[in-house]
N, CA, C and O atoms as a Tinker XYZ file with bonds, in Angstrom:
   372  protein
     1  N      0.826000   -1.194000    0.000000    73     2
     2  CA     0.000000    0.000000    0.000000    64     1     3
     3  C      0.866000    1.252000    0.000000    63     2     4     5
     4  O      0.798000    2.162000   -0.825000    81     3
     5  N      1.781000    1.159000    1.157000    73     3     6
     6  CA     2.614000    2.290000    1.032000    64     5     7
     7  C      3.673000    2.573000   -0.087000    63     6     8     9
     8  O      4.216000    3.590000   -0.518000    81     7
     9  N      3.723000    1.488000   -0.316000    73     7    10
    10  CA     4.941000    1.151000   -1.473000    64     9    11
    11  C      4.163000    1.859000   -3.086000    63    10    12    13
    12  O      4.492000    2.665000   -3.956000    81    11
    13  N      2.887000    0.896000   -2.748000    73    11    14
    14  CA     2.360000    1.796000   -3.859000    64    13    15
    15  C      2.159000    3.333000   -4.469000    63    14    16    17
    16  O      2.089000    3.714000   -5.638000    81    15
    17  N      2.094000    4.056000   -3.223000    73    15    18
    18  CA     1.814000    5.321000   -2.916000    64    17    19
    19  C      2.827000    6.183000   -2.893000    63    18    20    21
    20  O      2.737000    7.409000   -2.965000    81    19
    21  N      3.961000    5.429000   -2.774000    73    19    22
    22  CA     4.903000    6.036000   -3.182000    64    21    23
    23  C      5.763000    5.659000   -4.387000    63    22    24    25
    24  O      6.977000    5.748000   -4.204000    81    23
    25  N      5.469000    5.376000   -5.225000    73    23    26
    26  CA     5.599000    5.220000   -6.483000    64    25    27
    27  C      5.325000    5.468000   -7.130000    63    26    28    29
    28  O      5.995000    5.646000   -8.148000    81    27
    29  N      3.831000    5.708000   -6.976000    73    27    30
    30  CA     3.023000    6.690000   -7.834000    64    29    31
    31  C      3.781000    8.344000   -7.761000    63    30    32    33
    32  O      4.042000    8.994000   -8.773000    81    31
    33  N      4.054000    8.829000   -6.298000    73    31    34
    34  CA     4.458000    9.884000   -6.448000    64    33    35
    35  C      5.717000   10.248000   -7.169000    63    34    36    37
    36  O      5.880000   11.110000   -8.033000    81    35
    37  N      6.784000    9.212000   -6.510000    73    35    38
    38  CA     7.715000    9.286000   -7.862000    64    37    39
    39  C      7.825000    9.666000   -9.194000    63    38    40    41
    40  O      8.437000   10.490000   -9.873000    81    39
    41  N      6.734000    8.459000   -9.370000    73    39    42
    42  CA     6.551000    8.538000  -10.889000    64    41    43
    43  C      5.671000   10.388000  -11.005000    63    42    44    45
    44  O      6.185000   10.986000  -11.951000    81    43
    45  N      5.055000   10.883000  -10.602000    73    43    46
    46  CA     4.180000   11.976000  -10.871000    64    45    47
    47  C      5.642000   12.919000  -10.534000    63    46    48    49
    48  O      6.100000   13.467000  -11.537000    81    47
    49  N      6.457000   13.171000   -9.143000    73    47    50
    50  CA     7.414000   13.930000   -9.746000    64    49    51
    51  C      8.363000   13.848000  -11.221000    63    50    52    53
    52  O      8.831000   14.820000  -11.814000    81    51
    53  N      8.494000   12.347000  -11.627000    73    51    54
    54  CA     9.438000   12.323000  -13.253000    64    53    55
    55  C      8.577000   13.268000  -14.106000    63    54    56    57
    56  O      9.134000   14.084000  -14.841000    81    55
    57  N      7.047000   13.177000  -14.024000    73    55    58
    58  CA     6.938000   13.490000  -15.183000    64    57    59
    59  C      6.492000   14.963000  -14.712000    63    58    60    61
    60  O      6.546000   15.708000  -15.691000    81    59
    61  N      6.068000   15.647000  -13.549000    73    59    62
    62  CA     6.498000   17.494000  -13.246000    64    61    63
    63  C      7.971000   17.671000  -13.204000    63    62    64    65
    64  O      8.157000   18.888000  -13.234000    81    63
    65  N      9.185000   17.007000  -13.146000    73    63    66
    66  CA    10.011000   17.810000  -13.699000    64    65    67
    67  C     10.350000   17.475000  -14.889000    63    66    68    69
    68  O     11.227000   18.256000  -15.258000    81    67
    69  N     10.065000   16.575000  -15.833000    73    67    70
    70  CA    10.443000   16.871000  -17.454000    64    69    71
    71  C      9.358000   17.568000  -17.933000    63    70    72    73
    72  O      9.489000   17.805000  -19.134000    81    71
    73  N      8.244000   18.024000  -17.413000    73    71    74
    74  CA     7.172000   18.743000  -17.995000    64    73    75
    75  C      7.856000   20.192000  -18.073000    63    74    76    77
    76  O      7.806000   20.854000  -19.110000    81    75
    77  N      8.664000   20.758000  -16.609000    73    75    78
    78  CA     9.537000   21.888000  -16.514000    64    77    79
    79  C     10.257000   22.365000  -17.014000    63    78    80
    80  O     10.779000   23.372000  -16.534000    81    79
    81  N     11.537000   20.251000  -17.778000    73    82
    82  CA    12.268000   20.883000  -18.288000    64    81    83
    83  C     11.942000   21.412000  -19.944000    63    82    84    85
    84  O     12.732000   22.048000  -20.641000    81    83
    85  N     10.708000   21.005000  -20.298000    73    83    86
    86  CA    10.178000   21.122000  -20.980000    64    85    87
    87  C      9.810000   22.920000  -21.468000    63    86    88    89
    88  O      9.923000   23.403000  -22.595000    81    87
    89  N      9.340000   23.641000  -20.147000    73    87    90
    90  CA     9.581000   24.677000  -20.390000    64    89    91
    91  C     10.655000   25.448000  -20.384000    63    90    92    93
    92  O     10.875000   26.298000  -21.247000    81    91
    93  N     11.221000   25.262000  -19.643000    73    91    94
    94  CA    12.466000   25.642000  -19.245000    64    93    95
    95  C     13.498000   25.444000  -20.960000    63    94    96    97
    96  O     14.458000   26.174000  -21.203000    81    95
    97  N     13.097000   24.528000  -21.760000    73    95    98
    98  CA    13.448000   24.696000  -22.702000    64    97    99
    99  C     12.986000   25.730000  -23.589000    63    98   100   101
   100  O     13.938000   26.435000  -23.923000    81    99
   101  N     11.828000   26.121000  -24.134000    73    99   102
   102  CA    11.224000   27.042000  -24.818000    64   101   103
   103  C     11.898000   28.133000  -23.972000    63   102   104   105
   104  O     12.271000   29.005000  -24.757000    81   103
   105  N     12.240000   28.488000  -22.605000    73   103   106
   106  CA    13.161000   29.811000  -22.373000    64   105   107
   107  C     14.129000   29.738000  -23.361000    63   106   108   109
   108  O     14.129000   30.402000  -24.397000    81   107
   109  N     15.130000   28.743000  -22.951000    73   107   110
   110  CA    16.497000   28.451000  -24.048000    64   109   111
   111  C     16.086000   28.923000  -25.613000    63   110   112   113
   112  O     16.926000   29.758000  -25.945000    81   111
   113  N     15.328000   28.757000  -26.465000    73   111   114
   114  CA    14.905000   29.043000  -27.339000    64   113   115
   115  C     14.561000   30.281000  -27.735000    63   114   116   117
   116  O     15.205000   30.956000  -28.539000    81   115
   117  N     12.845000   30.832000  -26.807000    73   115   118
   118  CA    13.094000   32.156000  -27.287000    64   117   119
   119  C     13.227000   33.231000  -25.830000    63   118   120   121
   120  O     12.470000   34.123000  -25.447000    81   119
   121  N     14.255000   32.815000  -25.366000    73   119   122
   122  CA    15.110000   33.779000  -24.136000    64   121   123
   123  C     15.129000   35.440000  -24.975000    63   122   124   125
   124  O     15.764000   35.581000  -26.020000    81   123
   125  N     14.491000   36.387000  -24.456000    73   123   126
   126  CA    15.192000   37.826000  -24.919000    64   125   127
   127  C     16.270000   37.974000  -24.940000    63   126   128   129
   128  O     16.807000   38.623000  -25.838000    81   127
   129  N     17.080000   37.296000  -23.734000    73   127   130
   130  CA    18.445000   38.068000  -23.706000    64   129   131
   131  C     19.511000   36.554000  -23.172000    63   130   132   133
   132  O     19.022000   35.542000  -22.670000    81   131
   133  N     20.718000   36.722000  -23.392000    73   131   134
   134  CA    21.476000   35.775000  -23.156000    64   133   135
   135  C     21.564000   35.336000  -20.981000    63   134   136   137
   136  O     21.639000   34.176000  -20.575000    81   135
   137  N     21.543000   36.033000  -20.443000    73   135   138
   138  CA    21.562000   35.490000  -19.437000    64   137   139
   139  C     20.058000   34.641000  -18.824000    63   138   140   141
   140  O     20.031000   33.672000  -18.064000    81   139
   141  N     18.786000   35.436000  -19.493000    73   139   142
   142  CA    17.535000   34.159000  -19.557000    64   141   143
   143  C     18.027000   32.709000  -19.860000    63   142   144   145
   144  O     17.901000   31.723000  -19.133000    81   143
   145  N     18.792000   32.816000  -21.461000    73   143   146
   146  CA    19.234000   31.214000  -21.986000    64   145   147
   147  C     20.069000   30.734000  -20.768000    63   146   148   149
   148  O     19.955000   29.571000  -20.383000    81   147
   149  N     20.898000   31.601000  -20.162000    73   147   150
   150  CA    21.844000   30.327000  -19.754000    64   149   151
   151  C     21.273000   30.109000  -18.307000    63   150   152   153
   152  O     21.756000   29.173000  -17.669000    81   151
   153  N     20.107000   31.022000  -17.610000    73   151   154
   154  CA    19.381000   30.523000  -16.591000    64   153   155
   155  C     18.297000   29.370000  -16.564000    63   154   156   157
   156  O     17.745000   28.825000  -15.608000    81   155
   157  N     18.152000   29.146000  -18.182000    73   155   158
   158  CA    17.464000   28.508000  -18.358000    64   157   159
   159  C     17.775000   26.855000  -18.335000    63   158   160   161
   160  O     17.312000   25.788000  -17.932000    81   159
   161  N     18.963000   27.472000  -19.109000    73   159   162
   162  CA    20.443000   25.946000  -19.016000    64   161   163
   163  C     20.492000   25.684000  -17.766000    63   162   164   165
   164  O     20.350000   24.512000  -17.419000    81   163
   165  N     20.703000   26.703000  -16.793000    73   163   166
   166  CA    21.052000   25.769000  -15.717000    64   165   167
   167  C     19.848000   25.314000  -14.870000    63   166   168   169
   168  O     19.899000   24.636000  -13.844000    81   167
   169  N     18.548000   25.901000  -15.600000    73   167   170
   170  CA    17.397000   24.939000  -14.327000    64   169   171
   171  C     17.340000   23.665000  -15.259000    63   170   172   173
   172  O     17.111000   22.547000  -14.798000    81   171
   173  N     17.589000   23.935000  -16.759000    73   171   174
   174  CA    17.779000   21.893000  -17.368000    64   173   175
   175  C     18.485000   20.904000  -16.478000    63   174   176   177
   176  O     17.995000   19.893000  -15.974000    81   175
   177  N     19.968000   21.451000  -16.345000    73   175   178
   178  CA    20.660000   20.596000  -15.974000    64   177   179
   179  C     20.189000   20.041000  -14.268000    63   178   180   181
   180  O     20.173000   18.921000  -13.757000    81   179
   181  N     19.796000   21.593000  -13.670000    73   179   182
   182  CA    19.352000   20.956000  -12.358000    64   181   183
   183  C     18.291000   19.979000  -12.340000    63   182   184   185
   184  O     18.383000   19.013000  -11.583000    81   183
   185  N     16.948000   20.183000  -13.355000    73   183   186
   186  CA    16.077000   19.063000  -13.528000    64   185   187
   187  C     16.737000   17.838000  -14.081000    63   186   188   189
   188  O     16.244000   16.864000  -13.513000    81   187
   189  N     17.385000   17.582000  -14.702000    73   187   190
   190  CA    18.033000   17.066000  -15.315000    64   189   191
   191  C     18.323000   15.805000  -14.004000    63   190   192   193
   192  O     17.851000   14.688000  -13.789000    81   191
   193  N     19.468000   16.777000  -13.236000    73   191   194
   194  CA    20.117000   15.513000  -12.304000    64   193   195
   195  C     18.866000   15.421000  -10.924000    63   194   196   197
   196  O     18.762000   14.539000  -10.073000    81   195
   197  N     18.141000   16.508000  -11.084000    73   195   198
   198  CA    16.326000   15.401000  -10.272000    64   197   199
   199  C     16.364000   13.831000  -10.788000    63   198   200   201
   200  O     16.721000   12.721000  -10.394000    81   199
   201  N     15.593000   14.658000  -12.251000    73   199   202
   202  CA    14.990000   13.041000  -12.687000    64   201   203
   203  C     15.895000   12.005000  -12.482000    63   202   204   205
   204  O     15.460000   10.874000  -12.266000    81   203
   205  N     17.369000   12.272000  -12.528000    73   203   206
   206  CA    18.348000   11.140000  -12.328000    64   205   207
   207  C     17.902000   10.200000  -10.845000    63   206   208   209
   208  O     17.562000    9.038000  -10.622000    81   207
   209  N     18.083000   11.196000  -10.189000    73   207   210
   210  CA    17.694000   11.063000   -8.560000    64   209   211
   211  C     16.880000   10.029000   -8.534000    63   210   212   213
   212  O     16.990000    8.862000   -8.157000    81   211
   213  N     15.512000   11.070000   -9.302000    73   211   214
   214  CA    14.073000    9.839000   -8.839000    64   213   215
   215  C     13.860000    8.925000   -9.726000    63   214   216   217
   216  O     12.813000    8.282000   -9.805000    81   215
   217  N     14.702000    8.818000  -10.359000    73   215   218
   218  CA    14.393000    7.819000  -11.374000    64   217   219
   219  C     15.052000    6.372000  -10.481000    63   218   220   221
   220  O     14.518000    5.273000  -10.334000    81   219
   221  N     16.661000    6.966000   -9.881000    73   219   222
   222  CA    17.718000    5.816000   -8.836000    64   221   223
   223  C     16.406000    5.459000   -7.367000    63   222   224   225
   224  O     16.360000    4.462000   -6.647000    81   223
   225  N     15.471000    6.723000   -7.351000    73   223   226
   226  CA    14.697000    5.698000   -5.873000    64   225   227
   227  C     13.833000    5.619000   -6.308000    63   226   228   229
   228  O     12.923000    5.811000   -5.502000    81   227
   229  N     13.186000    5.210000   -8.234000    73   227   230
   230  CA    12.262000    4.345000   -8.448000    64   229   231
   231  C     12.375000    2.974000   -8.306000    63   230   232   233
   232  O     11.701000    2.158000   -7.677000    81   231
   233  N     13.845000    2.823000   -9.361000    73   231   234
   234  CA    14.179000    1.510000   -9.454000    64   233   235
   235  C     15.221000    0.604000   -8.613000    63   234   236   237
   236  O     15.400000   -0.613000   -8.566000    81   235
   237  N     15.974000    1.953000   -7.820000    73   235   238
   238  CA    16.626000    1.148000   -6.574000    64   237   239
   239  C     17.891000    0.770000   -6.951000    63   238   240   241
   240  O     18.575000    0.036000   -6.239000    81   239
   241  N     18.345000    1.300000   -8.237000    73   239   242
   242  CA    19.370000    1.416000   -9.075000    64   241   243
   243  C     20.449000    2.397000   -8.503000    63   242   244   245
   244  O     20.293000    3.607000   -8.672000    81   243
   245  N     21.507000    1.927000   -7.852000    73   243   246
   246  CA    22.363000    3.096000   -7.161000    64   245   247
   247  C     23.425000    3.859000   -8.312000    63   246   248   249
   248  O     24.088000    4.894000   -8.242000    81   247
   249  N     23.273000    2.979000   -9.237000    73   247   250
   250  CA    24.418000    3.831000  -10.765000    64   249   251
   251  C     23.509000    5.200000  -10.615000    63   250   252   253
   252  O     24.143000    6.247000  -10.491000    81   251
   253  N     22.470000    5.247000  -10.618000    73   251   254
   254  CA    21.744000    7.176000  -10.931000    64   253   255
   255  C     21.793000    7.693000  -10.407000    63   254   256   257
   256  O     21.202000    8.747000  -10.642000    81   255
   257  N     22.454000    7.577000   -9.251000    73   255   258
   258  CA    23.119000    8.285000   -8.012000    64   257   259
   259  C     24.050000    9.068000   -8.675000    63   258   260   261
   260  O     23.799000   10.215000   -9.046000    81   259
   261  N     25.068000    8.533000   -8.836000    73   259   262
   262  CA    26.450000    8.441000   -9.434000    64   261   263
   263  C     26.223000    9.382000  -11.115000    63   262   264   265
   264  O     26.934000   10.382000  -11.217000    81   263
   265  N     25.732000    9.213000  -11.754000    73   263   266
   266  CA    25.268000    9.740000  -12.825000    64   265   267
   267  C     24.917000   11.332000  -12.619000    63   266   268   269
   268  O     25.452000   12.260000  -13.225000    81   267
   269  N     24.078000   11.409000  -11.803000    73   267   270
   270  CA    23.030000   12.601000  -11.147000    64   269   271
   271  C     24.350000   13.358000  -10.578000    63   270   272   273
   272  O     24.622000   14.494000  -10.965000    81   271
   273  N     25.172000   12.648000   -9.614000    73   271   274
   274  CA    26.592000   13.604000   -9.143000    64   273   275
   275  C     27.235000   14.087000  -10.000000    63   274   276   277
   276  O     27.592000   15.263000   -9.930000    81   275
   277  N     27.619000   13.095000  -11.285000    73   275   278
   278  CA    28.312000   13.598000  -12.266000    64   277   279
   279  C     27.283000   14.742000  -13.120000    63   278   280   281
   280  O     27.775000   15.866000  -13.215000    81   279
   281  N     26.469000   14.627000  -13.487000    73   279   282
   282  CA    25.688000   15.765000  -14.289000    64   281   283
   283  C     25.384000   16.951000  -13.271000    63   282   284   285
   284  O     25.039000   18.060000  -13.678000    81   283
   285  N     25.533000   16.650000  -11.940000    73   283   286
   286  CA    25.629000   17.856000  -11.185000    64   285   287
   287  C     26.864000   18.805000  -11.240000    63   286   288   289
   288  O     26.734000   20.029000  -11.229000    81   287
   289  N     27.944000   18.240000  -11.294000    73   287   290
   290  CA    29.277000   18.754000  -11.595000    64   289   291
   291  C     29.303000   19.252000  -12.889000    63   290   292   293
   292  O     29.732000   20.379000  -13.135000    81   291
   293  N     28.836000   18.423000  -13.814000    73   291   294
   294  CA    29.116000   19.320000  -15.048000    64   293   295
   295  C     28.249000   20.552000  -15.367000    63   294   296   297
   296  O     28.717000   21.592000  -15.829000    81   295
   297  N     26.686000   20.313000  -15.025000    73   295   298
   298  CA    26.096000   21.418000  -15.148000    64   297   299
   299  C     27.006000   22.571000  -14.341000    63   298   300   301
   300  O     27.528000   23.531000  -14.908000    81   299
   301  N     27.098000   22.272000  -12.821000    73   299   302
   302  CA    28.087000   23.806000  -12.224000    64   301   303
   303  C     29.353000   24.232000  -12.914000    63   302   304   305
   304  O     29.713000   25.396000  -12.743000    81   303
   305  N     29.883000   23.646000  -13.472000    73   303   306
   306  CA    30.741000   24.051000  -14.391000    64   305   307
   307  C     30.486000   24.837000  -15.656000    63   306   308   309
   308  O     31.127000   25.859000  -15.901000    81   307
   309  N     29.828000   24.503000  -16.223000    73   307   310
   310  CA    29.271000   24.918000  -17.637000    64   309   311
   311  C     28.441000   26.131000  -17.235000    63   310   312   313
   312  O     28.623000   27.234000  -17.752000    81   311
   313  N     27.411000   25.869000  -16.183000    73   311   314
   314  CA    26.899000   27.869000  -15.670000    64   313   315
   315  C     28.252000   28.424000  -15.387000    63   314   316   317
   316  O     28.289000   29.636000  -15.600000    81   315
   317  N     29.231000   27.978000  -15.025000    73   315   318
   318  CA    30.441000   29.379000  -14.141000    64   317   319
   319  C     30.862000   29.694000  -15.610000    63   318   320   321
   320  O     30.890000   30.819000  -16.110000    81   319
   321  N     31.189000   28.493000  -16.233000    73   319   322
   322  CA    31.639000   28.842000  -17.748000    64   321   323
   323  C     31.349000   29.966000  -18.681000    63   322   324   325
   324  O     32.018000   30.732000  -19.375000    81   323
   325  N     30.143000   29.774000  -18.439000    73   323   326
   326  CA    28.965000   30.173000  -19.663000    64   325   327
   327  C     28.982000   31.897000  -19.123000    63   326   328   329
   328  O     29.134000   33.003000  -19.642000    81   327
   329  N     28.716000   31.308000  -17.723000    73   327   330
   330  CA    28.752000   33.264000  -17.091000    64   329   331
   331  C     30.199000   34.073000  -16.914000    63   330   332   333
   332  O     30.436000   35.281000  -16.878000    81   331
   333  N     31.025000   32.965000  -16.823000    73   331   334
   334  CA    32.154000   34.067000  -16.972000    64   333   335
   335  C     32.375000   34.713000  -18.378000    63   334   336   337
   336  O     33.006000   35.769000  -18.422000    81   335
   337  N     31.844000   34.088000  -19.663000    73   335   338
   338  CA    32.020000   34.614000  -20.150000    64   337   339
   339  C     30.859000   35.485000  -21.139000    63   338   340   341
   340  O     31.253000   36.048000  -22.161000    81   339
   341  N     29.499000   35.528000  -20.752000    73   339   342
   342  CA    29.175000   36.391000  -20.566000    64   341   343
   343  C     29.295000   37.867000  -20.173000    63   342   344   345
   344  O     28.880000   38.819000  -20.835000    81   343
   345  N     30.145000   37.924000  -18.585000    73   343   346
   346  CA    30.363000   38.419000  -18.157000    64   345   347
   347  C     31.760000   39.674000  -18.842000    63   346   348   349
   348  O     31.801000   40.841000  -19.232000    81   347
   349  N     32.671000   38.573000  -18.660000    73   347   350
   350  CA    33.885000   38.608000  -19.299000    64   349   351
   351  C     34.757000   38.802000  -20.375000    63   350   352   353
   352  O     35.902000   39.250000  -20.449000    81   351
   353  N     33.377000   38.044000  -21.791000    73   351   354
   354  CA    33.832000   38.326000  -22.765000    64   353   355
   355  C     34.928000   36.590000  -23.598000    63   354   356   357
   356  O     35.182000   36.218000  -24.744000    81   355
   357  N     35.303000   35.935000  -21.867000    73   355   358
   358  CA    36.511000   35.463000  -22.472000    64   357   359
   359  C     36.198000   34.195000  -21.235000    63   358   360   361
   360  O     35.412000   34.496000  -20.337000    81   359
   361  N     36.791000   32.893000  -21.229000    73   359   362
   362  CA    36.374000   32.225000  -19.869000    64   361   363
   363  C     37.776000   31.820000  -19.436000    63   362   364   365
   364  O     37.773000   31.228000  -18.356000    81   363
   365  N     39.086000   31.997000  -20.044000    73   363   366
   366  CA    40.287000   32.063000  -19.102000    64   365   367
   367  C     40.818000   33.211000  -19.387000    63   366   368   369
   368  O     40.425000   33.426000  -20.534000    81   367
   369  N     41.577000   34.236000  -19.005000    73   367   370
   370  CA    42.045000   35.169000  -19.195000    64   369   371
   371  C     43.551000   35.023000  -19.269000    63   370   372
   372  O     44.257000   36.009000  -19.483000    81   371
């Protein structure tokens, strides 16, 4: 019963955050201005390593753990990236 009930919710968070990243894409697309796109990039990647998450305590699969860490790292990288050089012009100086 409980098991059930929580599975269902699982499953209902996978599909509210790819519904998000879903929008969150159409920002990327038609963003006015470049720092919208790359705020937009980085709520992908953060949904991104969610669904990883709940996808590892649907199936009990500990690799999406591991996956979800790694796409967490790269997304923070790629926003400092992206904004330094925004910012900057340049991303090593």
């Amino acid at each position: 019963m409980a098991s059930d009930l929580l599975g269902a919710v699982l499953n209902g968070a996978i599909v509210l955050t790819a519904a998000l990243t879903l929008f969150a894409g159409y920002r990327v697309v038609r963003g006015p201005t470049v720092p919208d796109r790359v705020v937009a990039l980085d709520t992908i990647a953060t949904n991104v390593v969610a669904i990883a998450g709940l996808y590892a305590l649907t199936t009990g699969e500990g690799l999406f753990v591991t996956v979800s860490l790694v796409l967490a790292i790269i997304g923070f990288i790629s926003t400092i990236a992206v904004s330094q050089y925004v910012i900057e012009g340049d991303i090593i100086e």
